[in-house]
N, C-alpha and C positions, 0 to 999 in steps of 0.2 A: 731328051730324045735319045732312046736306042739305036745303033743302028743295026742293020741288017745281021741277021745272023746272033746278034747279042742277047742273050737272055734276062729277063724284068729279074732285080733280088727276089729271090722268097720270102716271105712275110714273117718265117721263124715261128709264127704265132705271135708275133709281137702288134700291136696299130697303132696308130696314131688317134687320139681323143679327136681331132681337126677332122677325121673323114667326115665326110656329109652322109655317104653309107653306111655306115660302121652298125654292123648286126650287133646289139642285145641280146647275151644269154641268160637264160633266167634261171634262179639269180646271178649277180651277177657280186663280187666281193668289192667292199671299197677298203682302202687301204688307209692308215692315218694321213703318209705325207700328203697325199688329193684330199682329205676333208681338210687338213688346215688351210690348203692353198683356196679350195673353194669355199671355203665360209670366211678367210680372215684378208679385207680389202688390200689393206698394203701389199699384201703378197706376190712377188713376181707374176706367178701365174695364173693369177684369183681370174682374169675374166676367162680364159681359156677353161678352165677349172670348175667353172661355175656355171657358162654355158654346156658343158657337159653335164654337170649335177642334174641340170635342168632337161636334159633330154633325157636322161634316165627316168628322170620323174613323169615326163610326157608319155616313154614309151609305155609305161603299166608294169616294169618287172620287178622283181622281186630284190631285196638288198639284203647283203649278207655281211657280219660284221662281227669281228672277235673283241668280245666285252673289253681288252686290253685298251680299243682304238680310243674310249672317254676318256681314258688314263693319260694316255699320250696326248690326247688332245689337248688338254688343260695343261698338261706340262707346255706343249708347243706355244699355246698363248700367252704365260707365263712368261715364259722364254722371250717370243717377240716383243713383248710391252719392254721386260727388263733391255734387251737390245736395242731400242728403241730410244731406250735413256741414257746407257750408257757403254753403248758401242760394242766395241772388241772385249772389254771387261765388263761385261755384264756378270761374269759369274762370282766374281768378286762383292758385287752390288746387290748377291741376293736376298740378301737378308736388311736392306735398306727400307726403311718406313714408305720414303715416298715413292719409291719406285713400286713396291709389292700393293699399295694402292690403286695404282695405273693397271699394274700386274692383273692383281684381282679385278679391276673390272672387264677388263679383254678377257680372261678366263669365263666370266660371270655368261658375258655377251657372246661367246664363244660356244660354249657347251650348249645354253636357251637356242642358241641359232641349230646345233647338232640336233637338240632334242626335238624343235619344230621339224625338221629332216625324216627323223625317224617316226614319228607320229601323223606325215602326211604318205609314207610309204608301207609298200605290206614290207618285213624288217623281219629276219630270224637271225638272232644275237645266238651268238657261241659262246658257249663259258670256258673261263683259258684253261680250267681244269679238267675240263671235257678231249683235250686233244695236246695234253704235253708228252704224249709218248709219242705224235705224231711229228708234232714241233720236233724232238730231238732225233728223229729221222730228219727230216725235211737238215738238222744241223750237220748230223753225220754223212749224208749222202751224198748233200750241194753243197757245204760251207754255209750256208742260210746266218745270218746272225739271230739270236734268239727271239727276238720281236719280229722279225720278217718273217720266221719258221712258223712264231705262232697264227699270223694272218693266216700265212698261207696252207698250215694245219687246218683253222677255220674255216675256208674257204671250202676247202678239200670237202671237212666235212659236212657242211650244209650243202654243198652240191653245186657249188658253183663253179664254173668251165674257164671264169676268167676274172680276174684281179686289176682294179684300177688302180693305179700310184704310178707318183713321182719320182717312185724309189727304183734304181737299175739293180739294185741287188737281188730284185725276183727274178729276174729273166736268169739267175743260172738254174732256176729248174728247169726240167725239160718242159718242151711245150703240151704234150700228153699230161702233165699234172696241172697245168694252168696256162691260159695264157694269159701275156700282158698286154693290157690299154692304159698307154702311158705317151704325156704330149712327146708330138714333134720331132723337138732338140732329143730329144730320148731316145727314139727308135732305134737308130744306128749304132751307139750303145748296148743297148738290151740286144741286137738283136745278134752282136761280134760276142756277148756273152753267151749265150745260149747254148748249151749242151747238142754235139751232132748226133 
């Protein structure tokens, strides 16, 4: 509760995945860390993440996605099967038979689950070759690390207003190039980044 006199944060352009209003712009960009978290169950914030996937798919809009994201994605399930077996050193373990079996099938199950994703929505994929001059502005201007520059290169140039992820390293662009839809725990974060 406010009190008298005190004025509500500004929103930054940042929101929260949780609102029950939260407007849809079409399209709108997804990001890799929100497709791993929403298609792969173990995952911290898979039901938050998922019940969002799913409103997006109800509202009718459009999804926008930098060919990078299948790349990344299979590395992430990769990733988690290997963590899954062998902890803090997984990176050590990745060349292990039985692990990169477990590996490969969360990868397998992972992408099938992404490609069903893409084929139930209208989907305009960007080619990362299509927008690396953009990417390394987006690296020169904001500090972007290179795979967040290229999303959010992507994004830019399919026409989308706003970018969903996990990730608080988008919110140092400003909010006239994107904003972020990103849960919760996040907002106050992204939104103390944010370029004035």
């Amino acid at each position: 509760m406010t009190s008298a006199g005190a004025r509500r944060p500004t929103s930054r352009g940042v929101f929260a995945i949780e609102e029950e209003e939260l407007l849809l712009p079409d399209p709108i960009a997804l990001d890799t860390s929100f497709v791993v978290e929403a298609l792969i169950a173990t995952q911290p914030l898979h039901v938050v993440c998922r019940v969002f996937l799913d409103q997006i798919d109800a509202s009718g809009v459009s999804i926008t996605t930098s060919d990078l994201l299948s790349v990344e994605l299979a590395e992430a399930a990769f990733a988690i099967a290997l963590k899954e077996r062998w902890g803090s050193s997984w990176r050590r373990h990745r060349t292990d038979g039985r692990a990169r079996r477990r590996a490969g099938r969360l990868l397998d199950d992972t992408v099938a689950r992404y490609e069903t994703v893409l084929a139930s929505k209208d989907h305009i994929p960007v080619p990362v070759g299509e927008v690396t001059n953009g990417a390394r502005g987006f690296m020169t201007a904001y500090g972007l690390a290179s795979c967040d520059a290229l999303h959010a290169a992507s994004a830019v140039a399919a026409g989308a207003k706003a970018i969903v992820t996990i990730d608080t390293g988008f919110a140092f662009l400003p909010s006239t190039a994107l904003l972020v839809y990103t849960d919760r725990s996040r907002v106050a974060s992204c939104r103390n980044k944010r370029p004035h």
